[in-house]
C-alpha positions in Angstrom: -173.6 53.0 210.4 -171.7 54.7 213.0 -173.0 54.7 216.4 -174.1 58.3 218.4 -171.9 58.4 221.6 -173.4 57.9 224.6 -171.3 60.1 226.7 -170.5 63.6 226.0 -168.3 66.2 228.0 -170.2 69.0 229.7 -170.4 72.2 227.9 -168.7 73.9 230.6 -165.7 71.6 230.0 -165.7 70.5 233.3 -166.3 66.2 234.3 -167.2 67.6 237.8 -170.5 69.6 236.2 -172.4 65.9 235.4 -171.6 64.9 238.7 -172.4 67.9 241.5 -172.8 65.6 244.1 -169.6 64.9 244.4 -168.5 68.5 245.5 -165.0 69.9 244.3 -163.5 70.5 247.5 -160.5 69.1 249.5 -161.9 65.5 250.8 -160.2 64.0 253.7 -157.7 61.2 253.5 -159.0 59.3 257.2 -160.1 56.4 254.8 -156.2 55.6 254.0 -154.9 55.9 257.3 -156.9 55.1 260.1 -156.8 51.9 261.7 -160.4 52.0 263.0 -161.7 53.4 259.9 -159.9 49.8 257.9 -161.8 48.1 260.7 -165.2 49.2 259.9 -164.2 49.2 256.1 -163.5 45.2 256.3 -167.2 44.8 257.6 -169.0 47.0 255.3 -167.5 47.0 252.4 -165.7 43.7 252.0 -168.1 41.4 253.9 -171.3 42.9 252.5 -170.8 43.1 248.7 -170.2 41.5 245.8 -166.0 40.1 245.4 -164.7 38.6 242.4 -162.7 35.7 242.6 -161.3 33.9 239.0 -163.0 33.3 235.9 -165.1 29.8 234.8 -162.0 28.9 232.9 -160.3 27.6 235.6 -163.2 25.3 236.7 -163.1 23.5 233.7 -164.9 20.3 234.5 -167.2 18.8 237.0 -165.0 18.6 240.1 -162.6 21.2 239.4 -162.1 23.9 242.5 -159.9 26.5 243.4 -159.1 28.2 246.8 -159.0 31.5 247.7 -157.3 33.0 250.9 -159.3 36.2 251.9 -157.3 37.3 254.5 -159.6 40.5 255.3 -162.1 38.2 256.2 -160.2 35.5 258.5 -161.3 32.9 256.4 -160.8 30.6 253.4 -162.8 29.9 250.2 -163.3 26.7 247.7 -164.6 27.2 244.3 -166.3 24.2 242.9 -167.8 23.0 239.8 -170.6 21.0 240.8 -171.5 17.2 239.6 -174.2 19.2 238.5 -172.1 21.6 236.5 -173.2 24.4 239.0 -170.5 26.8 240.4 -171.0 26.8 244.1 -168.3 28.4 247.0 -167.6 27.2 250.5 -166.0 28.1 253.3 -163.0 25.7 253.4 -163.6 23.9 256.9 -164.7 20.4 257.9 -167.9 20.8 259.8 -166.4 18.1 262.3 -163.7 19.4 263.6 -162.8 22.6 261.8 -160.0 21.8 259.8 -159.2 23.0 256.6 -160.8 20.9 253.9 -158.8 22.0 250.5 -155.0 22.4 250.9 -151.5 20.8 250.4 -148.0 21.2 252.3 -149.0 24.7 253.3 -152.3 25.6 254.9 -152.2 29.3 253.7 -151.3 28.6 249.8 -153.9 28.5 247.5 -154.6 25.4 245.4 -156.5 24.2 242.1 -157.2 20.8 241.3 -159.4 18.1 240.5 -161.6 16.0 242.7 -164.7 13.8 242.8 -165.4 15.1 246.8 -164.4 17.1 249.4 -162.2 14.4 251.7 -160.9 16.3 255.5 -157.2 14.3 256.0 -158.0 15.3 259.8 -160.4 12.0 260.2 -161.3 11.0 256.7 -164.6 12.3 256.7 -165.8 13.4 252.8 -168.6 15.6 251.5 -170.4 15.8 248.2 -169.5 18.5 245.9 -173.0 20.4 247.1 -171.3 20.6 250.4 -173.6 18.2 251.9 -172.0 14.9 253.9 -171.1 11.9 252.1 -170.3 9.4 255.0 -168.2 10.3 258.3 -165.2 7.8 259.4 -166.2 5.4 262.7 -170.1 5.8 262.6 -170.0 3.8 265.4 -168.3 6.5 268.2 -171.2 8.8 266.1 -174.0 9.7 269.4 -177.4 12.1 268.5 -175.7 13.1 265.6 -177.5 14.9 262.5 -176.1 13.9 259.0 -178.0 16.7 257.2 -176.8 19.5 259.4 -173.2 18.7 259.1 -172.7 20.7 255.7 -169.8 22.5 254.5 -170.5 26.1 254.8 -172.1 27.4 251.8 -170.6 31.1 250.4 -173.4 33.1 248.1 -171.8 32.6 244.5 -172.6 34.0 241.4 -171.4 34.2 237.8 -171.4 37.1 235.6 -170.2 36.7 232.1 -167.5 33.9 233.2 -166.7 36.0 235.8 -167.1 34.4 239.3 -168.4 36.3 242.2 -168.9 35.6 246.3 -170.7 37.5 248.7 -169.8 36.6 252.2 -172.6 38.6 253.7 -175.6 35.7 254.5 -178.4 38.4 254.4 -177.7 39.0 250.9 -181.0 39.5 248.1 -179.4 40.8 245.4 -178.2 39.4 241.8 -174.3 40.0 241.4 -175.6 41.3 237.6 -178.6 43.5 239.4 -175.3 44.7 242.1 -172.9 45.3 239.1 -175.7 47.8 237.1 -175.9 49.3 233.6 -172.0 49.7 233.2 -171.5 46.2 233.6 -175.3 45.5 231.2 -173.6 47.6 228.8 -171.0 45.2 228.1 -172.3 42.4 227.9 -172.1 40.4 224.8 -168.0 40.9 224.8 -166.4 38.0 223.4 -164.8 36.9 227.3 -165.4 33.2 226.8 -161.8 31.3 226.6 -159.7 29.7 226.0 -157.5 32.2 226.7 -153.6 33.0 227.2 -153.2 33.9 230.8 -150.5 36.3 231.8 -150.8 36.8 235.5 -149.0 39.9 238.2 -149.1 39.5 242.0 -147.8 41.9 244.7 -148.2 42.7 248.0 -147.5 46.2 248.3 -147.3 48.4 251.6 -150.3 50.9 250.3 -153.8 50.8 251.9 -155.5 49.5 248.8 -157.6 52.7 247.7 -154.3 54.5 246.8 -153.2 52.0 244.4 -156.8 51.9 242.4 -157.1 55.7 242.6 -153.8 55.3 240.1 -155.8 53.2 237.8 -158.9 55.8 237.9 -157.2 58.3 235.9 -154.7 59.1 232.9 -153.3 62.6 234.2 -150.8 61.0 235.9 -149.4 59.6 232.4 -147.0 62.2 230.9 -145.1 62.7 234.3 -145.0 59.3 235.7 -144.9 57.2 232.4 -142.5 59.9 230.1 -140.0 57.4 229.5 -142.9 54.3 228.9 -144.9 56.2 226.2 -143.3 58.4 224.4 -145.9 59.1 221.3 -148.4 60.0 224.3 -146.5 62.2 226.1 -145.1 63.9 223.2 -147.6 66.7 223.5 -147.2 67.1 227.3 -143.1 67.4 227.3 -143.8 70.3 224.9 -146.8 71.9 227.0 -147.1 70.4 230.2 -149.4 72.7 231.6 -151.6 72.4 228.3 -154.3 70.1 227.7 -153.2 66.5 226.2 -155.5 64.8 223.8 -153.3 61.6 224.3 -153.9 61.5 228.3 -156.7 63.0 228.9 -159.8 61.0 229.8 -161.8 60.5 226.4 -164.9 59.7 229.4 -166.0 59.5 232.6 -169.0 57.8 233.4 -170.7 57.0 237.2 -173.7 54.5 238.1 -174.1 54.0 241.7 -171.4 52.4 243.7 -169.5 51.6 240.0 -167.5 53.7 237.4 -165.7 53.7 234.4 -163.3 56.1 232.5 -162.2 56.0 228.7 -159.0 57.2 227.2 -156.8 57.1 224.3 -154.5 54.3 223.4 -150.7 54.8 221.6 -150.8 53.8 218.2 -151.2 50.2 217.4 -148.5 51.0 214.4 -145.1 52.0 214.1 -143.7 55.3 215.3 -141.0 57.4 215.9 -140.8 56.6 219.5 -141.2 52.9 218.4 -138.4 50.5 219.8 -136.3 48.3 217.6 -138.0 45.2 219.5 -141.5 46.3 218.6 -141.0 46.7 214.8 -139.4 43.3 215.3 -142.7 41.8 216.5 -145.4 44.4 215.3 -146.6 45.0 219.1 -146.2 47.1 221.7 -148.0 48.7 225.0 -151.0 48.9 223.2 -151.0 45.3 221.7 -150.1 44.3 218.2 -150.0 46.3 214.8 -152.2 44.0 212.6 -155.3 43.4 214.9 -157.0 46.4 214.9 -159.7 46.8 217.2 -163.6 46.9 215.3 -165.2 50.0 217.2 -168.3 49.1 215.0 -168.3 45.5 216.7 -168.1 46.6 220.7 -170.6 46.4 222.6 -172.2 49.9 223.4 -170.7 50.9 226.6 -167.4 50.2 225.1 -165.3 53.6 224.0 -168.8 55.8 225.0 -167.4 58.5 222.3 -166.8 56.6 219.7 -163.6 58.5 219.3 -160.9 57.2 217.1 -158.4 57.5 218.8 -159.9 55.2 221.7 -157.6 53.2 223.0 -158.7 51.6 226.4 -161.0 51.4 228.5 -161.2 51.0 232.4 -163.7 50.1 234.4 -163.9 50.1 238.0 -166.7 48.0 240.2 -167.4 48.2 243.8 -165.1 47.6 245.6 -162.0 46.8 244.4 -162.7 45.0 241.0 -160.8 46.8 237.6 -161.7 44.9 234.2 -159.7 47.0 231.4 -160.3 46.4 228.1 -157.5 47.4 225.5 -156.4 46.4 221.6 -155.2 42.6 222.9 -157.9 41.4 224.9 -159.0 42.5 228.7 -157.2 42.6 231.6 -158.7 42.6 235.0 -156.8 43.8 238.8 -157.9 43.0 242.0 -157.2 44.5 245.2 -157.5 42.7 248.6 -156.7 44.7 251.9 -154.2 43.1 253.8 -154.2 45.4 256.9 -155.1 49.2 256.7 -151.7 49.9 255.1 -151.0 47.2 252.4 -152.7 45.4 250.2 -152.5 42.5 247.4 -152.7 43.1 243.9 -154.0 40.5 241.7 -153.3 41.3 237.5 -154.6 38.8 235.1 -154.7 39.5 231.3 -156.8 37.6 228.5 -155.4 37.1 225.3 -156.4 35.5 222.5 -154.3 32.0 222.2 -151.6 32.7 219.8 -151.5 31.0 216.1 -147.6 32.0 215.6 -144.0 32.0 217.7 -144.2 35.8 216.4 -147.9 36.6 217.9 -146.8 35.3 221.4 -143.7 36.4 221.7 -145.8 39.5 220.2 -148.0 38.8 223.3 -145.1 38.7 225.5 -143.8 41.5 224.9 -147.0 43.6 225.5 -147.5 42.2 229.0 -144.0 43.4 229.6 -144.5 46.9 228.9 -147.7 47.0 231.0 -145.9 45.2 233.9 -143.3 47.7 233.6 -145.9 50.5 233.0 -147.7 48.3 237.0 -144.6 48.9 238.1 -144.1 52.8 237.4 -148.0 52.8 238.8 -146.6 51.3 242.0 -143.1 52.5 242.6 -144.6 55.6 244.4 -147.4 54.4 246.3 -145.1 53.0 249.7 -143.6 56.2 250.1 -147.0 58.1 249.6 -148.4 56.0 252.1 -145.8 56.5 254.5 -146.4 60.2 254.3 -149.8 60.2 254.6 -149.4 57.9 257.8 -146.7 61.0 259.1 -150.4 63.1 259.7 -148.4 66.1 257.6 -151.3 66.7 255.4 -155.1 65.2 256.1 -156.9 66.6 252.8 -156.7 65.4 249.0 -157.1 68.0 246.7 -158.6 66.5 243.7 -158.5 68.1 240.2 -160.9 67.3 237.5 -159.3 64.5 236.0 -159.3 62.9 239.5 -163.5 62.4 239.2 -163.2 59.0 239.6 -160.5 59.1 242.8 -163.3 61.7 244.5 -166.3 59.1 243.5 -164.1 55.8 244.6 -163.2 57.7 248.4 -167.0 59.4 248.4 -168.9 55.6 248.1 -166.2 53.7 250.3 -167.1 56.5 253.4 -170.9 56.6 252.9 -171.0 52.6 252.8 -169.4 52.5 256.1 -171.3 55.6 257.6 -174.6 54.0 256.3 -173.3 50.5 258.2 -172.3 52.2 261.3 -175.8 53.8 261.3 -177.6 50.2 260.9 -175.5 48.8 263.3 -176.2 51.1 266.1 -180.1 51.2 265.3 -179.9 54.8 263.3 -179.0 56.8 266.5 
């Protein structure tokens, strides 16, 4: 039996009518550019919420860790797999002496391995898995010194459906499920457990890291910026570009709180007349391959809200800078970490079932290529945007309809810092 949507477009045709709150005037841009506003931005919205940082996967036994650098934050992380088989984080310091606990030839690279404890090469001192001290070097030199307060800093860390989350703020209550909401409820029971094939993107690109997710927050960018990538979806708009396009036009929007998500339609997972020698060759393209069609019946329920049938991907966004996009070949997920008020880090990783032939994953292989390339197209405008924004010509967005998710993203970044700010200095 076919399922009733869950989300339908306003009868006014307008997104912006569900969601009045968000106005539909010009909204300022100080968020990308200001150096202050970055400043207050690190310690509201990046040290007070919920960050995701890798998937269960790659803590696949007891001892397994993984760093992370988090620049924004001045500090380092370990991910660990408990003897206990409990995922906790740490900051990566000694409690001795402050060095760093987890690294190799470079301080500042990030590193996975295996490990029964946490041993500092400053002066050999090692700590349990839990954090807490296993025996320090030269006990002897040791005067009114407390054992069980020497710990490695503990992180808040949580898991979500595999996915790992920290939370660097120490005053934190709250569940990262409870933080996450109903989007991310209405998706669980997705088939995310591995093993997985693991295609992975990184860049550092010289955008303030709002710019490059309000690309991802909306398709009407797609038949100018991606004409030459997809040509069955843009087909309609190189006839009519001022007319509406079923193809790139958002199937969805939905908002909860901090979080949102848009739907839209996917290219043909079949052979075209825009099709490329290459993917009748392998039966795939951007969308994934031909022969495993996706079963709408199976999703779970906030997956394609409209049950349209010509669904083809969803994307959805969570506070902050979290993006876990579901498509035809698996999920995909991008991360975004602030690097300075101008530039940022983009993290891609994509999930794919492990393939059973040479022709599914070179099939695989050249998927992630068109979507790299299609990263790419996202990207290649975003420096110089930014350096015009920074010139002070302009100071306003002027957001259209399809942009309801760009409006929301800027709207919830500004009132978390504003509602900081306030706390901070007492509500005056």
């Amino acid at each position: 039996m076919e399922r009733d949507p869950i989300v339908t477009k306003p009868r006014s045709g307008h997104w912006s009518d569900a969601y009045p709150e968000l106005g539909r005037g010009p909204v300022s841009l100080d968020d990308c550019v200001s150096r202050e506003f970055y400043e207050k931005e690190r310690e509201h919205v990046f040290r007070k919420n919920w960050l995701y940082v890798g998937r269960v996967e790659r803590l696949p036994r007891k001892g397994s860790y993984f760093t992370r650098e988090l620049g924004f934050a001045s500090t380092s992380i370990i991910v660990v797999r408990g003897k206990d088989d409990v995922i906790r984080a740490f900051h990566n310091i000694c409690p001795h002496r402050g060095n760093k606990l987890v690294w190799r030839d470079d301080p500042f690279e990030e590193v996975e391995g295996q490990a029964p404890a946490l041993y500092c090469r400053f002066h050999g001192w090692s700590f349990e898995l839990d954090g807490s001290l296993i025996a320090p070097t030269r006990k002897d030199l040791l005067l009114d010194f407390d054992a069980d307060k020497c710990r490695v800093p503990p992180v808040q860390c949580d898991v979500w459906e595999g996915f790992i989350f920290i939370n660097l703020n120490p005053d934190n209550t709250e569940t990262v499920r409870d933080f996450l909401g109903e989007l991310a409820h209405e998706i669980e029971g997705y088939p995310f457990a591995g093993p997985h094939q693991v295609y992975r993107f990184k860049a550092e690109i010289q955008c303030n890291w709002k710019i490059f997710m309000d690309g991802f927050a909306e398709s009407y960018h797609g038949p100018y910026l991606h004409a030459a990538s997809f040509g069955n979806l843009t087909a309609a708009a190189k006839a009519a570009l001022e007319a509406p396009n079923p193809f790139t036009d958002a199937l969805a929007y939905r908002l909860e709180g901090l979080h949102r998500m848009f739907s839209f339609a996917g290219e043909p997972s079949r052979k075209t007349p825009y099709s490329k020698p290459i993917e009748c060759v392998f039966e795939a393209s951007a969308s994934g391959p031909w022969n495993k069609k996706i079963d709408v019946g199976s999703l779970p329920r906030g997956l394609n809200p409209t049950r349209s049938e010509s669904y083809g991907f969803d994307s959805f966004q969570f506070f902050p800078n979290f993006v876990l996009i579901f498509g035809a070949s698996g999920f995909t997920t991008h991360v975004h970490w602030p690097t300075g008020p101008h530039s940022h880090i983009i993290e891609v990783e994509m999930f794919y079932r492990p393939p059973t032939t040479h022709k599914e994953r070179l099939g695989q292989e050249l998927t992630v290529t068109f979507l790299n390339d299609i990263i790419l197209e996202d990207s290649s405008p975003l420096e110089g945007m930014q350096a015009m924004l920074n010139s002070g010509a302009i100071r306003e967005f002027h957001f259209n309809d399809e942009e309801l998710l760009v409006r929301h993203l800027h709207k919830v970044v500004v009132d978390q810092v504003n509602a900081g700010e306030e706390k901070k200095g007492g509500g005056k």
